[in-house]
PDB file as gemmi writes it, atoms N, CA and C in Angstrom:
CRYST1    1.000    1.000    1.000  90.00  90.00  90.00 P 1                      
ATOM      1  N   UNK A   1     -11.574  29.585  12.165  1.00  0.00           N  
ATOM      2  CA  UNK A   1     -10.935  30.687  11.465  1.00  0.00           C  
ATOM      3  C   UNK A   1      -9.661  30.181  10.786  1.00  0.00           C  
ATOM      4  N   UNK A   2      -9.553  30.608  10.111  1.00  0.00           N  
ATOM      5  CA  UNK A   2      -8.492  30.256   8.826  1.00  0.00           C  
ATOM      6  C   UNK A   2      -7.280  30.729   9.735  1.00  0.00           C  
ATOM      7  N   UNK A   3      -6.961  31.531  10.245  1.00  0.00           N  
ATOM      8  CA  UNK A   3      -5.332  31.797  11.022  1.00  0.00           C  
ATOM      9  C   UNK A   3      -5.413  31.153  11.654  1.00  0.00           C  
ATOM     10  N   UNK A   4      -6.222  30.254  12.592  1.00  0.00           N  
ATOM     11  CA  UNK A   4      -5.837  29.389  13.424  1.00  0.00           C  
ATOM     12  C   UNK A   4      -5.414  27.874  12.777  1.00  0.00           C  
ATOM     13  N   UNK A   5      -6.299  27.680  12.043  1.00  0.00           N  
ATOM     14  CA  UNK A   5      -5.672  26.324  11.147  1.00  0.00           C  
ATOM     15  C   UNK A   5      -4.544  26.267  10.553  1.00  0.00           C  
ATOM     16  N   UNK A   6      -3.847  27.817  10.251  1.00  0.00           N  
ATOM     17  CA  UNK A   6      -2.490  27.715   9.927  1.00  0.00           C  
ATOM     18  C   UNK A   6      -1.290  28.476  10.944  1.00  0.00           C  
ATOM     19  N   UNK A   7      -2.357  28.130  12.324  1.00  0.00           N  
ATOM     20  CA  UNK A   7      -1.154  28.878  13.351  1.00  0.00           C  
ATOM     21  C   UNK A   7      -0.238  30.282  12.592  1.00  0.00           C  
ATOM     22  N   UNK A   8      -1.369  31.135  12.002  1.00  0.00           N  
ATOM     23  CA  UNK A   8      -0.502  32.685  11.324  1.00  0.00           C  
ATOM     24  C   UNK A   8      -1.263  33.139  12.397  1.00  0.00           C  
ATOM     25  N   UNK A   9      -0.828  34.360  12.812  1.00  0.00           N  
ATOM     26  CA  UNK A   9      -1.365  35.536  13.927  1.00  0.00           C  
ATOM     27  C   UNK A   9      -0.763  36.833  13.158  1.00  0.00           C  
ATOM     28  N   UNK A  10      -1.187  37.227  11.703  1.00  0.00           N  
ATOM     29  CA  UNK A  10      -0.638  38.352  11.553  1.00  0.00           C  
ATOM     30  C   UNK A  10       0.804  38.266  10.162  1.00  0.00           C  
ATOM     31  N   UNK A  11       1.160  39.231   9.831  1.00  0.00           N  
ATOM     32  CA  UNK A  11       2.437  39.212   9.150  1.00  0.00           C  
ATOM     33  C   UNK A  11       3.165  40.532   9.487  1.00  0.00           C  
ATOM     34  N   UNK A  12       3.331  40.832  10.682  1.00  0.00           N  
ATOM     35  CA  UNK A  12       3.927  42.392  11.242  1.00  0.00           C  
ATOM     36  C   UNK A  12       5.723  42.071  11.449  1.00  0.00           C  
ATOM     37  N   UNK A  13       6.113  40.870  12.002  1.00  0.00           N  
ATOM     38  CA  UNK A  13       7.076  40.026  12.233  1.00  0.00           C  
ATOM     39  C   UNK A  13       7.707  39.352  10.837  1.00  0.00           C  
ATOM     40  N   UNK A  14       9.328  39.072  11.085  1.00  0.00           N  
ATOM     41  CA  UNK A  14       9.688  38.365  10.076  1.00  0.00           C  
ATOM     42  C   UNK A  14       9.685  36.752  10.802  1.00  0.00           C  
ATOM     43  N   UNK A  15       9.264  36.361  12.102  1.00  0.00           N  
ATOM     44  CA  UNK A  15       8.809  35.321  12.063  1.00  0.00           C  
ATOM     45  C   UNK A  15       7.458  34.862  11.495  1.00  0.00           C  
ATOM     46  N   UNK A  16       6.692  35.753  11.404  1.00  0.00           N  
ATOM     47  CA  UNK A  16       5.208  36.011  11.244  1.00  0.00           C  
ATOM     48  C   UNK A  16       5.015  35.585   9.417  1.00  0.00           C  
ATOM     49  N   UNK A  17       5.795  36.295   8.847  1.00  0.00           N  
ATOM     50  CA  UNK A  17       5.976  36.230   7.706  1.00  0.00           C  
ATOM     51  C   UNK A  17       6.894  34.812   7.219  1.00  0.00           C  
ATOM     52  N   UNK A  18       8.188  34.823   7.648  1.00  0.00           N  
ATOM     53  CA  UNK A  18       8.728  33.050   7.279  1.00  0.00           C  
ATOM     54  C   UNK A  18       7.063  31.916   7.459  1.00  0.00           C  
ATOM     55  N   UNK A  19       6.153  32.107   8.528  1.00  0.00           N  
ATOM     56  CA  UNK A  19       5.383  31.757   8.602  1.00  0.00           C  
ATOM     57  C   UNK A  19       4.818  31.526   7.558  1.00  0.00           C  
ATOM     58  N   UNK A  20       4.068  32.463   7.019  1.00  0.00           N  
ATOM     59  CA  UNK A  20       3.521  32.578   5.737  1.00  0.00           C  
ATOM     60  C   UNK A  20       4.337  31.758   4.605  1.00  0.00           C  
ATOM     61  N   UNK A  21       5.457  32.482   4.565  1.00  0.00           N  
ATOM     62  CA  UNK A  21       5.860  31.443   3.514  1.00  0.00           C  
ATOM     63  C   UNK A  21       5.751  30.211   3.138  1.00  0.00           C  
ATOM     64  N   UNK A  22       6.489  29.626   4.320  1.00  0.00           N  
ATOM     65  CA  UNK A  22       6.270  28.146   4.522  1.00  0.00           C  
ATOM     66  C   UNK A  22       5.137  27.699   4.170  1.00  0.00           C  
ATOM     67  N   UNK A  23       3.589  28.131   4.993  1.00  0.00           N  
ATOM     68  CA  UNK A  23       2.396  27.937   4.236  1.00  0.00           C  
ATOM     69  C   UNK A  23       1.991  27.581   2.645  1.00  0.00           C  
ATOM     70  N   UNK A  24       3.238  28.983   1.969  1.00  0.00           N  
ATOM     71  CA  UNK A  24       2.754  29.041   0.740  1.00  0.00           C  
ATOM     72  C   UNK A  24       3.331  28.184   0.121  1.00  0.00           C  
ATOM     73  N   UNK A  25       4.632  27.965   0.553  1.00  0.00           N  
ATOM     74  CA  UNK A  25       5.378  26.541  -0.001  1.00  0.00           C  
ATOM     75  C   UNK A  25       4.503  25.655   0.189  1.00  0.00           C  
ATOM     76  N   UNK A  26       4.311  24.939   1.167  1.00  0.00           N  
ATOM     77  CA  UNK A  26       3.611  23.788   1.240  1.00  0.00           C  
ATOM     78  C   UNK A  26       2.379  23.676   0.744  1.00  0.00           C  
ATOM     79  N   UNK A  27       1.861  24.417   0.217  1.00  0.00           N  
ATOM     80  CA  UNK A  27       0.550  24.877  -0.174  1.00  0.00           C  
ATOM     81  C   UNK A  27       0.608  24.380  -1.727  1.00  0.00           C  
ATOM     82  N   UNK A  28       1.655  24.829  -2.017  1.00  0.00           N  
ATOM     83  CA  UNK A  28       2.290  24.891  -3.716  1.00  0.00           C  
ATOM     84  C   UNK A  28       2.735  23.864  -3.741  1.00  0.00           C  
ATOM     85  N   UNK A  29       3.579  23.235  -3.214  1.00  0.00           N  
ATOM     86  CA  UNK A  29       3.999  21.772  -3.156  1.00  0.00           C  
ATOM     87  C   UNK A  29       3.069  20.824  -3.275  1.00  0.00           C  
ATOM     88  N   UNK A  30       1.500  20.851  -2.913  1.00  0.00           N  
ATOM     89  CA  UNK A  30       0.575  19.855  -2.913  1.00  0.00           C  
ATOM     90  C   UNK A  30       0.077  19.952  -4.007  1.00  0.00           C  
ATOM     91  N   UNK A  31       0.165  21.027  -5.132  1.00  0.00           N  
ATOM     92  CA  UNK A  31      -0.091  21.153  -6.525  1.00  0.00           C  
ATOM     93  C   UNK A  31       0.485  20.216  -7.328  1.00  0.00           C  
ATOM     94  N   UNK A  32      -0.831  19.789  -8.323  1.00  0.00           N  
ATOM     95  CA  UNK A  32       0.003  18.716  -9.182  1.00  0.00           C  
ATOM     96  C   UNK A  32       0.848  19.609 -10.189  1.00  0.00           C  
ATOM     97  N   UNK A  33       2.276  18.867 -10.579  1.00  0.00           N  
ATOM     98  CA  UNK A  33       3.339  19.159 -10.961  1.00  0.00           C  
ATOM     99  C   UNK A  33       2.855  19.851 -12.074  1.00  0.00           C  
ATOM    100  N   UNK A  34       3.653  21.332 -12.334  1.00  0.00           N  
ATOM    101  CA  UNK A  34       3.672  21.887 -13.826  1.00  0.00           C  
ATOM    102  C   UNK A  34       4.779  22.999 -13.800  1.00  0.00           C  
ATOM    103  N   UNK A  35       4.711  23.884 -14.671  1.00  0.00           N  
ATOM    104  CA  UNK A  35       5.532  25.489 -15.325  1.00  0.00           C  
ATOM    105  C   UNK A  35       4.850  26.411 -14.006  1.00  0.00           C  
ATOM    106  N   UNK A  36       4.127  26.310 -13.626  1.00  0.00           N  
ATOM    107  CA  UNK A  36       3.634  27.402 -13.013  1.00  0.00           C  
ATOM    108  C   UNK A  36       3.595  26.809 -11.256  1.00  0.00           C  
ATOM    109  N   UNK A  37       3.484  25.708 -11.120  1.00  0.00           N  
ATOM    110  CA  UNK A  37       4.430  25.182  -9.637  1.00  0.00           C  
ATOM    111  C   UNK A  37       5.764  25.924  -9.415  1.00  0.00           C  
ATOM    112  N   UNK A  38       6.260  24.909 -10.507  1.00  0.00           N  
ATOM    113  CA  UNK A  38       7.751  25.367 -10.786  1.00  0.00           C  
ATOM    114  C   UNK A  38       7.785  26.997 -10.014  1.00  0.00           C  
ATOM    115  N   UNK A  39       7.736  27.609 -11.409  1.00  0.00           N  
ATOM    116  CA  UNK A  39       8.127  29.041 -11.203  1.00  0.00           C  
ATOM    117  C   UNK A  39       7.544  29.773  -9.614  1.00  0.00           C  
ATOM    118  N   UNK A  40       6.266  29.204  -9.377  1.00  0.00           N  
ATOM    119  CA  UNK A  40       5.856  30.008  -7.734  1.00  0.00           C  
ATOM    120  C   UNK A  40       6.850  29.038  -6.618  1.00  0.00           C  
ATOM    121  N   UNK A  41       7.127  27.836  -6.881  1.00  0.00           N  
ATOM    122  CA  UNK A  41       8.578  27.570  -5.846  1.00  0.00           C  
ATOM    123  C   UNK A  41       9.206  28.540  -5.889  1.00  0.00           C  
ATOM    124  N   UNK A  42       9.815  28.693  -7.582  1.00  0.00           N  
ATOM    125  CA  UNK A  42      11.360  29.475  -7.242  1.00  0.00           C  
ATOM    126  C   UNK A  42      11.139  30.547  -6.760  1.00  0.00           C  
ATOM    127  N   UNK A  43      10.146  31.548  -7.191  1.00  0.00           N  
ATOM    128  CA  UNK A  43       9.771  32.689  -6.686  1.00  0.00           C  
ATOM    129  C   UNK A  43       9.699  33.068  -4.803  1.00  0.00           C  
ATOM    130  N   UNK A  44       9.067  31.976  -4.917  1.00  0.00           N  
ATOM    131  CA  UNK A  44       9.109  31.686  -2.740  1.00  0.00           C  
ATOM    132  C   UNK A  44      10.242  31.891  -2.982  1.00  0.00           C  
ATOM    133  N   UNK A  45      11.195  30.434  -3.028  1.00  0.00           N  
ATOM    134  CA  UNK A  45      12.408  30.384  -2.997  1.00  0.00           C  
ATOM    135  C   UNK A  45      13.257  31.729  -2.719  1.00  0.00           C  
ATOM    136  N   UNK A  46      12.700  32.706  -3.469  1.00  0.00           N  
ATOM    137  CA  UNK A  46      13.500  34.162  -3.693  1.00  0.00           C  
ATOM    138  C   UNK A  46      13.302  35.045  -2.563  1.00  0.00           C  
ATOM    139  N   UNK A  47      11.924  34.895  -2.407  1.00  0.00           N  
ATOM    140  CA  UNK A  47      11.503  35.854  -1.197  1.00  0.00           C  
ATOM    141  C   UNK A  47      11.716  35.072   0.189  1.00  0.00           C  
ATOM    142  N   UNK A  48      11.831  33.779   0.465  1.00  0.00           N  
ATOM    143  CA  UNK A  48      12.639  33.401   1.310  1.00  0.00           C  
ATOM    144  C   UNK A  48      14.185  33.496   1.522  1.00  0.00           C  
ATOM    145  N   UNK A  49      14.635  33.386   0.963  1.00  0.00           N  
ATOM    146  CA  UNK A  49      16.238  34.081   1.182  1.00  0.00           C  
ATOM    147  C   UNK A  49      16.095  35.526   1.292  1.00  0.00           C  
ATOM    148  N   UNK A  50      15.552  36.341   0.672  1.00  0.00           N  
ATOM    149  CA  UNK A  50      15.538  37.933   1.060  1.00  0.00           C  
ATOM    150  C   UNK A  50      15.004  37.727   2.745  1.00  0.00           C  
ATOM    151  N   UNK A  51      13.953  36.913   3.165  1.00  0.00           N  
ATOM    152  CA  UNK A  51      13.684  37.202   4.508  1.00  0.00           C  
ATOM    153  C   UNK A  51      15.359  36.595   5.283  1.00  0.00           C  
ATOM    154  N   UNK A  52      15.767  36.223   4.970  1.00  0.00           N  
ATOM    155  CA  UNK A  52      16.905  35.404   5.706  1.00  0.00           C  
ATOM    156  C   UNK A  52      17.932  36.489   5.547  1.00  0.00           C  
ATOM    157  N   UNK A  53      18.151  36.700   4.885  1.00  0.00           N  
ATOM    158  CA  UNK A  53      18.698  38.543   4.474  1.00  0.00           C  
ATOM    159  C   UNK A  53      18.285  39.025   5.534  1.00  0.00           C  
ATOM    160  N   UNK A  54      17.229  39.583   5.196  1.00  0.00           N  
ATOM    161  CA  UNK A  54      16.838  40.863   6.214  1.00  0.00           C  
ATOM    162  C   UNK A  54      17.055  40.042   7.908  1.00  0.00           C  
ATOM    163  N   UNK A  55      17.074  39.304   8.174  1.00  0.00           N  
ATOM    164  CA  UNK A  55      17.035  38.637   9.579  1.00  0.00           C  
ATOM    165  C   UNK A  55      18.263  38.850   9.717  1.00  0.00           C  
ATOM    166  N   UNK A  56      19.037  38.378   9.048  1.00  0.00           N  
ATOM    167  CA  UNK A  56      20.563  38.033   9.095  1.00  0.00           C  
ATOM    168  C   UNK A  56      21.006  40.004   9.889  1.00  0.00           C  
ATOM    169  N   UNK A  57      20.859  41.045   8.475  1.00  0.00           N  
ATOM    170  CA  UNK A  57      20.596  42.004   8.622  1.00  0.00           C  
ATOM    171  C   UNK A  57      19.892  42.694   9.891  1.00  0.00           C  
ATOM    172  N   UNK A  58      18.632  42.360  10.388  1.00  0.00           N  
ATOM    173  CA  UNK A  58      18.728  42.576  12.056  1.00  0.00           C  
ATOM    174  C   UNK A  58      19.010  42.627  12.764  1.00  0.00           C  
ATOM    175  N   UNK A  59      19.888  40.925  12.950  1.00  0.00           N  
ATOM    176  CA  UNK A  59      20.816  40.274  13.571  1.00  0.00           C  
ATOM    177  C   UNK A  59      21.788  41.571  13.901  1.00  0.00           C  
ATOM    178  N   UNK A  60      22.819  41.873  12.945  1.00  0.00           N  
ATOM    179  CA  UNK A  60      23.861  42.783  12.943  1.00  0.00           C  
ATOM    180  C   UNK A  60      23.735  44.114  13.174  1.00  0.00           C  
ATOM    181  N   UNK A  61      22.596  44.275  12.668  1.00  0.00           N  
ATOM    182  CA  UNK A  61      22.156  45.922  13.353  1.00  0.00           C  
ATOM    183  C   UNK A  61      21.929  45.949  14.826  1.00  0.00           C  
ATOM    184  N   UNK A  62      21.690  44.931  15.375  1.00  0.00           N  
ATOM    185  CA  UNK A  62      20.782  44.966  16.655  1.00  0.00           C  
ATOM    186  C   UNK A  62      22.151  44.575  17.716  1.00  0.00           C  
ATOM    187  N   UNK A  63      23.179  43.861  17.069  1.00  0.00           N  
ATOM    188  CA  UNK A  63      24.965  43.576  17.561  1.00  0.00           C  
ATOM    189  C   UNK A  63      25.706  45.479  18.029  1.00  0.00           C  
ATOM    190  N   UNK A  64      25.349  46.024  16.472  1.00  0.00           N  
ATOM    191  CA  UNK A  64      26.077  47.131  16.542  1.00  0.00           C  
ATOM    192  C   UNK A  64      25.566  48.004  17.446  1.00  0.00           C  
ATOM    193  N   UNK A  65      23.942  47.915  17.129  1.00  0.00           N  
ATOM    194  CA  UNK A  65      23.306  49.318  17.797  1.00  0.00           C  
ATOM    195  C   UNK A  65      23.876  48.727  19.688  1.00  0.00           C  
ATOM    196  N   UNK A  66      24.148  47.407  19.741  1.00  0.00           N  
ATOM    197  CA  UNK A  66      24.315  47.564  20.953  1.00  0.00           C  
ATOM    198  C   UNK A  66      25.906  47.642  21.675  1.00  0.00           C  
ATOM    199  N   UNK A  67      26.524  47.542  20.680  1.00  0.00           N  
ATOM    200  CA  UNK A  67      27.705  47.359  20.666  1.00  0.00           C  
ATOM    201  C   UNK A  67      28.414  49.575  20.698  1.00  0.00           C  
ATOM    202  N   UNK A  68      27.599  49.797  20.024  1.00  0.00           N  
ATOM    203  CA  UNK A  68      27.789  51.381  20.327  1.00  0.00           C  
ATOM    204  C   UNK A  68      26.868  52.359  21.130  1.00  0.00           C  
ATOM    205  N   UNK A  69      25.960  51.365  22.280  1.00  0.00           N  
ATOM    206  CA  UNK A  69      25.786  52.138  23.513  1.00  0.00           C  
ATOM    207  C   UNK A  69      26.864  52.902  24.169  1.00  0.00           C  
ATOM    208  N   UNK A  70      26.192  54.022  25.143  1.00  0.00           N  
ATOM    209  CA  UNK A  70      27.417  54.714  25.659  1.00  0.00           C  
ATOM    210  C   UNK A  70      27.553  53.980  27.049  1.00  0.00           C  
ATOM    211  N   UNK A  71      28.513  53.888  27.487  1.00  0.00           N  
ATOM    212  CA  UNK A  71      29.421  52.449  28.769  1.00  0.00           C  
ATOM    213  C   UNK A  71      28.773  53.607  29.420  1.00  0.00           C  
ATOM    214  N   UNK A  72      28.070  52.732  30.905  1.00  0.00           N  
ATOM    215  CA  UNK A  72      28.452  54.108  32.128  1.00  0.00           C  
ATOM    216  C   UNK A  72      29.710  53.620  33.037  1.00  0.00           C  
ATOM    217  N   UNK A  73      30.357  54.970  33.739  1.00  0.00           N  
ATOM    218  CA  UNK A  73      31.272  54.536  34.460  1.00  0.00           C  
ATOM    219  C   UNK A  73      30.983  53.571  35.492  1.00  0.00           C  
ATOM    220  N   UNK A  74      32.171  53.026  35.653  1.00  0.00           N  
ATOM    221  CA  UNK A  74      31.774  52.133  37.264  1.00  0.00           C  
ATOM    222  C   UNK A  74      33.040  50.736  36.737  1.00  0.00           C  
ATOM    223  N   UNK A  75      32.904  49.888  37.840  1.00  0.00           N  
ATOM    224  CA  UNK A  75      33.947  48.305  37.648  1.00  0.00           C  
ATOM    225  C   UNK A  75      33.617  47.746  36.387  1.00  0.00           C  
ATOM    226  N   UNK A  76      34.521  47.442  35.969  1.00  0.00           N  
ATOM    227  CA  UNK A  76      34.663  46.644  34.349  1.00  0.00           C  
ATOM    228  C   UNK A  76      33.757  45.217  34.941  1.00  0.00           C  
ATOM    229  N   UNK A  77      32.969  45.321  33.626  1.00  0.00           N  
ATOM    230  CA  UNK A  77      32.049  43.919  33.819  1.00  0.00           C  
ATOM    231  C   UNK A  77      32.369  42.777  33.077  1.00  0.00           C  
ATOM    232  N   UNK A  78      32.814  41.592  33.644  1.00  0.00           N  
ATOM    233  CA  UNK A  78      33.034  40.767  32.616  1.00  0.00           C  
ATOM    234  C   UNK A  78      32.479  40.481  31.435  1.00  0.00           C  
ATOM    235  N   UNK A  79      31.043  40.633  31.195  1.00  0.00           N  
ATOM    236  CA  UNK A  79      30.434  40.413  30.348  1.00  0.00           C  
ATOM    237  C   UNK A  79      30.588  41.286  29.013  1.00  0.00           C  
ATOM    238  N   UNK A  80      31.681  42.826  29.418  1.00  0.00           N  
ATOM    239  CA  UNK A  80      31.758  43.473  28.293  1.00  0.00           C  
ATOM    240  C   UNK A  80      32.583  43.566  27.846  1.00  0.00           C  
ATOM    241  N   UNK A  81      33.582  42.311  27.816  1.00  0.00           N  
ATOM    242  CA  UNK A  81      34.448  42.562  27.133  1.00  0.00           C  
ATOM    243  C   UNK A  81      34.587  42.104  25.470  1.00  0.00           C  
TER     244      UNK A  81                                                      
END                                                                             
């Protein structure tokens, strides 16, 4: 099966998906050189930094959302400070 030869299980994940990419890079990279290499690099290129975005973006949502849980009472924990 074709997902196993490229170790993909899916694109539900933004690891799942960097996955993919990479694929498609390297995929495109084994193309002999032209205008239309070119341009599907840069294009990856584009939609790889948007995934790095949105990760980055997770990252910080997932800081805050935890960062504005409600404390329960009890002894101060070192870990929250």
């Amino acid at each position: 099966m074709v997902s196993g030869v490229y170790d993909l299980d899916g694109s539900d994940t933004l690891p799942k998906i960097r996955r993919l990419i990479e694929i498609a890079v390297m995929d495109t990279l084994g193309l002999e050189n032209s205008i239309a290499r070119s341009r599907t690099l840069a294009y990856l290129a584009m939609v790889a930094l948007k995934l790095c975005e949105a990760g980055e973006f997770d990252q910080r949502l997932e800081s805050l959302e935890l960062a504005a849980r409600p404390r329960l009472p009890g002894p101060p924990d070192a870990n929250s400070r």
